[in-house]
C-alpha positions, -999 to +999 in steps of 0.1 A: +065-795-531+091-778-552+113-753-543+101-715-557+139-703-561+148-738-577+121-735-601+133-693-609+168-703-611+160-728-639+137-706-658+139-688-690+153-650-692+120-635-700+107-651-668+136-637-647+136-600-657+101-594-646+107-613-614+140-596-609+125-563-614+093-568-591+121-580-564+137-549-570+106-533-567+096-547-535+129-539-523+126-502-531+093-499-517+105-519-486+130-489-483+111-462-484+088-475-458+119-485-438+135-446-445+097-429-437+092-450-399+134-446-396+137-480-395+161-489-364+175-453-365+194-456-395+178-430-416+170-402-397+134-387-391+121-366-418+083-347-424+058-363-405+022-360-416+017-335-386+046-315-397+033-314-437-004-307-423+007-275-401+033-260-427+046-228-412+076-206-430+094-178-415+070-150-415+074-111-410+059-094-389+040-061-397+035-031-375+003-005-380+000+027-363-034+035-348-050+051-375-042+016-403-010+025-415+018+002-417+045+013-394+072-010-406+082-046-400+101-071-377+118-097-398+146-119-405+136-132-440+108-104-455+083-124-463+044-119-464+026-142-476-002-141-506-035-158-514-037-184-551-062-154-557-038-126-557-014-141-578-010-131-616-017-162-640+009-154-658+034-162-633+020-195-620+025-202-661+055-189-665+066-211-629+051-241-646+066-241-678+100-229-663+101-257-630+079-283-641+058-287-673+038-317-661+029-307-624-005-309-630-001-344-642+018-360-612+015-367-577+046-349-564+072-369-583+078-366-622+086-401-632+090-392-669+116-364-655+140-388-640+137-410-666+149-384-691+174-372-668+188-407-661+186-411-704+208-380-705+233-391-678+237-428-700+240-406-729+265-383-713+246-354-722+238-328-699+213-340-669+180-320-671+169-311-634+140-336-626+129-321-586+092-313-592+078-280-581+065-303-552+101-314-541+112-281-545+088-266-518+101-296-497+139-280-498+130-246-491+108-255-457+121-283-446+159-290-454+177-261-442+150-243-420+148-275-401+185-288-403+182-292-364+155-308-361+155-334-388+183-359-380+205-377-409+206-413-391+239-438-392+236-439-431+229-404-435+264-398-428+278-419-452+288-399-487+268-416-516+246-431-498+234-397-479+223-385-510+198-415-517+185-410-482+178-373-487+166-379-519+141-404-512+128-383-480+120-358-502+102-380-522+080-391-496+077-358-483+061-347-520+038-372-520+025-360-485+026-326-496+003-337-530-022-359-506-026-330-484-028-301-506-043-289-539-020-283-567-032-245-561-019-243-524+012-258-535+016-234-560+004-208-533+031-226-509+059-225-533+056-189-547+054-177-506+084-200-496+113-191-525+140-172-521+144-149-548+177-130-537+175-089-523+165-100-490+130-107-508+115-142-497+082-149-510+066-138-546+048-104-525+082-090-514+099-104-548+070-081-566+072-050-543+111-048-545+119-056-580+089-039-597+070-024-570+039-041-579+013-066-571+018-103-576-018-102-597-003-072-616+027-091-624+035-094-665+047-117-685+081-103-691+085-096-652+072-128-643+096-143-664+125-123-650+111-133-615+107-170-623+143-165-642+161-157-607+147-190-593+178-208-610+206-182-593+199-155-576+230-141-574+240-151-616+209-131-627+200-108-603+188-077-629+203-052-604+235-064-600+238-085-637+215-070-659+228-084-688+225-124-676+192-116-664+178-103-698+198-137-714+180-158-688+143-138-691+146-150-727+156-182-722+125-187-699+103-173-726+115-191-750+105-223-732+071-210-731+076-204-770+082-241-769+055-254-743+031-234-770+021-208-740+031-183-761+027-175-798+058-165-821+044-131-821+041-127-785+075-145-776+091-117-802+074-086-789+084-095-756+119-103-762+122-066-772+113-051-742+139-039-718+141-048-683+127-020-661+131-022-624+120-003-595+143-016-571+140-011-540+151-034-507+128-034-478+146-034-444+140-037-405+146+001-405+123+010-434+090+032-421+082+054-397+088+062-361+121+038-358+129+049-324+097+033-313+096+003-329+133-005-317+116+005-280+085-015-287+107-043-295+125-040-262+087-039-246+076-070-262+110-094-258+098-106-224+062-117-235+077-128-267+104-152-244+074-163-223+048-169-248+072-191-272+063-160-297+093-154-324+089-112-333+107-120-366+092-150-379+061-155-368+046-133-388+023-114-363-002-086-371+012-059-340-011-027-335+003+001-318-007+035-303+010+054-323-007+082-343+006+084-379-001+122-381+006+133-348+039+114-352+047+135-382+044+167-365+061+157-337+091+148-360+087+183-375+086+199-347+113+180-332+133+189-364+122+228-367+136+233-333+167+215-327+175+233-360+176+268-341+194+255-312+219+237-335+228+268-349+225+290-314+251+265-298+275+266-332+274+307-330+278+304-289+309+279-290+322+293-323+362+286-323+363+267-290+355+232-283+327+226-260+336+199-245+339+211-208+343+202-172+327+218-142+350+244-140+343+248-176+381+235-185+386+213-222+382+181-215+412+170-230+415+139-252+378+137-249+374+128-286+404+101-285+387+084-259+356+084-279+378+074-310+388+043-291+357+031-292+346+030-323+347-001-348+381+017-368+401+020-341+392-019-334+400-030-365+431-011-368+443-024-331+439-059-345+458-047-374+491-033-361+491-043-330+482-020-298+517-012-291+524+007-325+503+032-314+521+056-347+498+037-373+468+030-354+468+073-352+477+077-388+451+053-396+424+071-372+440+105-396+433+093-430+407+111-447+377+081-459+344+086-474+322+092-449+286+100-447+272+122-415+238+140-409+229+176-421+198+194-410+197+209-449+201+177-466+191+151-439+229+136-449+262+142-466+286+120-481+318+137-477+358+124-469+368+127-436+394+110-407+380+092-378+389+116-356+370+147-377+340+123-381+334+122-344+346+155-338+317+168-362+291+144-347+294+153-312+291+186-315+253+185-325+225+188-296+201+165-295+158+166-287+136+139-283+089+138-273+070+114-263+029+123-263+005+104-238-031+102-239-033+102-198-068+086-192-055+048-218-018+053-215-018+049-253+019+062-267+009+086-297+040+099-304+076+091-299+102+108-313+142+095-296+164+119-315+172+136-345+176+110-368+176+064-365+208+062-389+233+085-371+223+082-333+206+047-326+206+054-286+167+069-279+169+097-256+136+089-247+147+059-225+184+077-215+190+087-184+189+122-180+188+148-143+154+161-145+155+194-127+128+211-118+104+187-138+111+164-104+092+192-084+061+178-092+066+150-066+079+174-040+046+191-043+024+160-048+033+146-019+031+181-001-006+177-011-005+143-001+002+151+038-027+176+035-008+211+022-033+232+003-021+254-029-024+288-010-003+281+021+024+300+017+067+297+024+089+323+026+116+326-003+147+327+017+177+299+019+175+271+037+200+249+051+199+210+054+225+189+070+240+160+052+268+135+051+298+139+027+322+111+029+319+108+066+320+142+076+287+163+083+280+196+063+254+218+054+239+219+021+222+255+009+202+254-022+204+286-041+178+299-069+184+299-108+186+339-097+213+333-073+195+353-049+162+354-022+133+374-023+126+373+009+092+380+003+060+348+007+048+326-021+019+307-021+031+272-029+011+275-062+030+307-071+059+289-060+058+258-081+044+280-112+075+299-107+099+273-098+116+286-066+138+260-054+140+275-014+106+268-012+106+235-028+135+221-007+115+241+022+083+214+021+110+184+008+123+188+040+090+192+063+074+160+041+106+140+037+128+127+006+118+090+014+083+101+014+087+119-020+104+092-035+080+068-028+049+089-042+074+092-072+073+058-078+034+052-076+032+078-098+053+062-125+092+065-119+104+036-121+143+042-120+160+042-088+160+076-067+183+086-033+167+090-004+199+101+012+206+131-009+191+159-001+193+175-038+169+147-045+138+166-045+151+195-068+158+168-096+193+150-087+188+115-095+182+102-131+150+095-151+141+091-183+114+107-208+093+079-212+085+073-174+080+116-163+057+116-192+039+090-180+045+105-140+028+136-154-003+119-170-010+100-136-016+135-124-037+143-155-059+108-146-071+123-116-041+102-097-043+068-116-013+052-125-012+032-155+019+018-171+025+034-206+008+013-237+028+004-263-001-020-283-034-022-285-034-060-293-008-088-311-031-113-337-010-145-345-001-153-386-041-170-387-059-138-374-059-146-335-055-125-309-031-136-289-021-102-269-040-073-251-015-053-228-031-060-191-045-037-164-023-022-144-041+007-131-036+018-095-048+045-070-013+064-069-026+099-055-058+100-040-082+121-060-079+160-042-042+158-038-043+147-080-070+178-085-048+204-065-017+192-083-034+198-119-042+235-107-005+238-098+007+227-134-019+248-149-004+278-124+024+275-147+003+288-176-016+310-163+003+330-132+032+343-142+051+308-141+083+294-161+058+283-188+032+310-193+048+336-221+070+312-237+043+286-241+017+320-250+037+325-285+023+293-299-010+285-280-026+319-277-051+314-306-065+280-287-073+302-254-109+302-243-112+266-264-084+247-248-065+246-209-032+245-207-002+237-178+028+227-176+067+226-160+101+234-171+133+219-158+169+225-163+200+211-148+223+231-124+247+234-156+223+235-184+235+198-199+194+186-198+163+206-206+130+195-200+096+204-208+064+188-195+033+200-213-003+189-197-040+188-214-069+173-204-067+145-225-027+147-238+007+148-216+040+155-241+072+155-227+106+169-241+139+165-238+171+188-250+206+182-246+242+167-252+247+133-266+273+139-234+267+160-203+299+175-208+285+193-237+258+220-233+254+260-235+269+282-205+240+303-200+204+297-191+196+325-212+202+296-238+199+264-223+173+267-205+145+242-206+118+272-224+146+284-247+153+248-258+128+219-246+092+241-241+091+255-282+096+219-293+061+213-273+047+247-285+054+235-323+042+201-319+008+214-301+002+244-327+008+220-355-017+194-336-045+217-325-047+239-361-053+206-373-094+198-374-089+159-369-078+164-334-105+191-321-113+166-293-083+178-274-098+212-276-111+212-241-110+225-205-100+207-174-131+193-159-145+210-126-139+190-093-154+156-095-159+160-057-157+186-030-125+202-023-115+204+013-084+227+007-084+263-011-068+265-043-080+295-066-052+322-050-034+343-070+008+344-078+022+368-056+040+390-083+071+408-085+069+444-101+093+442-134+106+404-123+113+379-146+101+345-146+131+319-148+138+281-145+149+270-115+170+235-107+192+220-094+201+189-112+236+181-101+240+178-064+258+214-052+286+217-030+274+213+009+288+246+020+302+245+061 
């Protein structure tokens, strides 16, 4: 038998080439197979079938309120995807004509198109680009998404021959792509995968910030602008390069003049029209209630850790609590107030700094210390040096452009130092709500501060001395052991021995008065009008540790001293969120549920894949719960802290609606609190410094129903004159069961007395 190589050795040229080229063939085909199975490691692993037949791209996730609206979005590339359907044909033509005239007429890779391309490249002309739309989508989800996970292989490392490898994946990768999907869904793919520069990733966000439109509204001239970008976003970005974006719009249109898309007379009408944005670039901090979405995301990072669940990518449907209306007039409210007591604490410090210690002394170098903190001062310490301590001060001196809030204008860009920049910011007082439907635990409103872009850190969740809001446990758990609303204490002082750095003393609590009556209280009266002896009086009989605990079942959750005696009148730190929620356990006839921040999470595919879990609890029996509400509605309606400050904006809801409620201030006015209670809503308030050091001197002003309790009163007026929330219009229901103790006595009055907050935040001095 003859040899086969002998025989092609002696043969004639026209019988080598073809053999030659089917060799080479082979050969070629033998490598891809060889680079798709990563034949002995050599070529790294690329798109599997699996990978091209669950495609997922980074995502954003959106946010609704309760009532449908979009709250905002988590995301790290803003991207939302759209249907073929809601794309405008004139932009999938214009993509075609622009990317890759014959992509309906291949299966992922343009043969014709390398050809030419390799023609130009023999013929030193420039190289047309051959990647097919096809290939393209392979680059933008594959190659740098999943640098990690795709490996390069020995000879992916070696220059020149790294390029074939790449090249050829993405071949095979194409041809997956085209067996797996229509050429509509790739279409669909590609316009939702592209970058097309403004932090806009995918042809929905492209449209919104651009034009603010529609993809399906999308015109020719737009689209071509849009499909323009495609080739540098950067070069002919029409904000920032208007001029090489109008040069490469026409360019694009004229290759649809060309591909006989368009007619002569169409191509020059539309190469007369202008470009005409409506820019506008979406970001994490776009939308409303920002101070609870940056809390919900706090909320959710645990789950999201456990579940494998990216909150920026995965492009989840999340739907809150929140109420889009009753957010706005908390915000107002919010806003309306802190206004007044802005300008009450400017006219009450005016010409002095009030920055103060206890002994109301300057604090001095208190805004150096600050300064120190801040990213300048870093920056200018890396600069010069720390030692030369001369420039880093001039440097913290010189006047820049600055911009810092204004209640008239919401902000001001204006030139000033460092040093004046903090000195102006600190100066403001701050306010922050949070509303609570008591019987779901559903969040409705959350409002940190006075504004997300000048103060990030939510006073909601700070740590704050809650005064005589605390008293509620005091009493709760008075009810707990049995105590009934009309047994009655004397207002005089009390003593209490504790321990002070080793040494025994006595501690007397004093009233916001700074005297005794002398005279009894029943302990309704006595909570309505916030008497501190008589508080401290049943602290003592029904202990701290006692109280404490009750104050956790209840819903505190920080940590609280069972050692210090000053405990019960508000001396360890809480925050908003949790005596909101503390408060609304006593509203839910004494069940404790934690606060809801969602009502569900649905994956990218429509799935639920979240519900927030049940974690009710029997945290006050149901008659001590019953007896407490009557206390907090004392407040209201016996002559108590709350009853004619609260009367200003409620009084037209009386005989529809019940009311309660508690004030709390600290010993040296640096926190106010309000806690307003309805049958079906708990709101919560909070005024203050951004420091404790800075706060009014008199309770006359800093009280919490000067500062805290009209914030509520605004919010509720606002929320009741409003006909879509009648349903909180309601009395407190009658007693579910019989009631062992008495409760329906009356204040014991003082002739021409006047009601006051009492607290006593920060621990006193024991006196001997």
């Amino acid at each position: 038998m003859k040899n086969p190589i002998n025989i092609l050795t002696r043969a004639k040229w026209y019988v080598k080439l073809p053999a030659a080229l089917l060799i080479i063939l082979m050969e070629f085909f033998l490598l891809i197979i060889m680079v798709d199975i990563n034949f002995l490691w050599m070529f790294g692993t690329g798109p599997t079938m699996e990978d091209i037949n669950n495609i997922t791209q980074c995502e954003a996730s959106v946010i609704y309120t309760a009532d449908g609206k979009v709250m905002g979005k988590f995301f790290s590339e803003n991207r939302t995807p759209v249907k073929y359907e809601d794309i405008s044909p004139l932009l999938i033509e214009t993509l075609v004509c622009t990317e890759d005239e014959r992509f309906y007429n291949h299966h992922g890779i343009d043969f014709q198109g390398i050809g030419s391309a390799l023609k130009d490249f023999l013929l030193g002309r420039r190289a047309r680009g051959a990647s097919t739309i096809t290939q393209q989508l392979v680059k933008n989800l594959y190659k740098a998404r999943n640098s990690e996970r795709y490996s390069k292989g020995l000879l992916g490392r070696v220059p020149g021959v790294k390029l074939v490898v790449m090249k050829i994946k993405e071949w095979i990768a194409a041809v997956k792509i085209e067996r797996r999907f229509s050429k509509n869904e790739i279409i669909t793919l590609y316009l939702n995968t592209v970058d097309f520069g403004s932090n806009a990733f995918g042809i929905n966000t492209a449209a919104e910030t651009y034009f603010n439109t529609k993809p399906r509204d999308l015109t020719y001239e737009q689209s071509a602008v849009l499909i323009g970008l495609l080739k540098a976003t950067t070069t002919y970005n029409p904000r920032i390069n208007p001029k090489n974006s109008l040069r490469r719009r026409n360019t694009v249109l004229q290759n649809m003049l060309k591909l006989r898309h368009l007619t002569p007379d169409q191509y020059d009408s539309l190469i007369q029209i202008p470009i005409k944005l409506d820019y506008y670039v979406e970001n994490n901090y776009d939308g409303m209630a920002l101070y609870f979405r940056d809390a919900l995301a706090n909320e959710l990072s645990q789950w999201c850790d456990t579940n494998e669940v990216n909150l920026y990518t995965d492009g989840l449907k999340i739907y809150t609590t929140i109420d889009s209306t009753m957010q706005a007039y908390a915000e107002q409210a919010v806003r309306e107030q802190m206004e007044v007591v802005q300008q009450n604490f400017r006219q009450h410090w005016y010409g002095r700094n009030p920055w103060r210690d206890e002994q109301f002394r300057e604090i001095p170098n208190f805004i150096e210390n600050i300064v120190k903190r801040t990213v300048h001062y870093k920056k200018a310490v890396q600069q010069y040096g720390e030692a030369d301590t001369a420039s880093i001060l001039a440097e913290m001196n010189r006047p820049r452009r600055v911009k810092v809030f204004d209640y008239k204008l919401g902000s001001i860009d204006t030139t000033l130092s460092v040093i004046d920049s903090v000195k102006y910011m600190v100066q403001f007082m701050h306010g922050s709500l949070v509303a609570i439907e008591p019987q779901t635990g559903y969040i409705k409103a959350w409002v940190g501060d006075l504004d997300f872009r000048f103060w990030k850190y939510d006073k909601v969740t700070s740590m704050r001395q809650p005064g005589s809001t605390f008293k509620l446990f005091d009493y709760a758990e008075a009810m707990n052991q049995g105590m009934s609303p009309c047994e009655e204490r004397i207002d005089q002082y009390v003593t209490w021995k504790v321990w002070d750095k080793g040494k025994q003393k006595l501690w007397i609590p004093h009233n916001a008065e700074g005297f005794c009556q002398e005279v009894p209280f029943s302990l309704k009266a006595a909570f309505a009008r916030s008497i501190n002896t008589i508080a401290v009086q049943i602290s003592k009989e029904v202990g701290i540790d006692k109280i404490n605990a009750t104050a956790h079942r209840m819903g505190i959750h920080s940590p609280l001293c069972d050692t210090i005696p000053a405990t019960c009148l508000g001396g360890s730190d809480v925050n908003l969120l949790e005596l909101t929620n503390a408060y609304s356990t006593v509203i839910n006839d004494g069940v404790y549920h934690a606060p809801i921040f969602v009502t569900r999470i649905e994956d990218r595919n429509g799935n639920v894949i979240y519900t927030p879990p049940n974690t009710d609890s029997q945290a006050l029996e149901y008659e001590p719960a019953f007896l407490m509400q009557q206390l907090l509605k004392g407040g209201m309606t016996e002559y108590g802290t709350t009853s004619g400050f609260l009367w200003n904006y409620v009084r037209s809801f009386y005989g529809k609606c019940e009311f309660g409620g508690k004030t709390g201030t600290s010993s040296n006015h640096s926190d106010a609190w309000f806690m307003g209670v309805m049958p079906s809503l708990v709101g919560g308030v909070w005024v203050g410094g951004e420091y404790r050091c800075i706060h009014f001197r008199t309770g006359e002003l800093g009280q919490g129903n000067a500062t805290a309790l009209p914030i509520y009163g605004i919010f509720l007026k606002k929320l009741l004159s409003d006909p879509n929330y009648a349903h909180y219009l309601e009395k407190f229901p009658k007693p579910k069961e019989k009631i062992s103790r008495p409760y329906n006595c009356k204040a014991y009055i003082i002739k021409d007395s006047t009601a006051v907050d009492s607290a006593a935040v920060e621990t006193p001095e024991p006196a001997m």
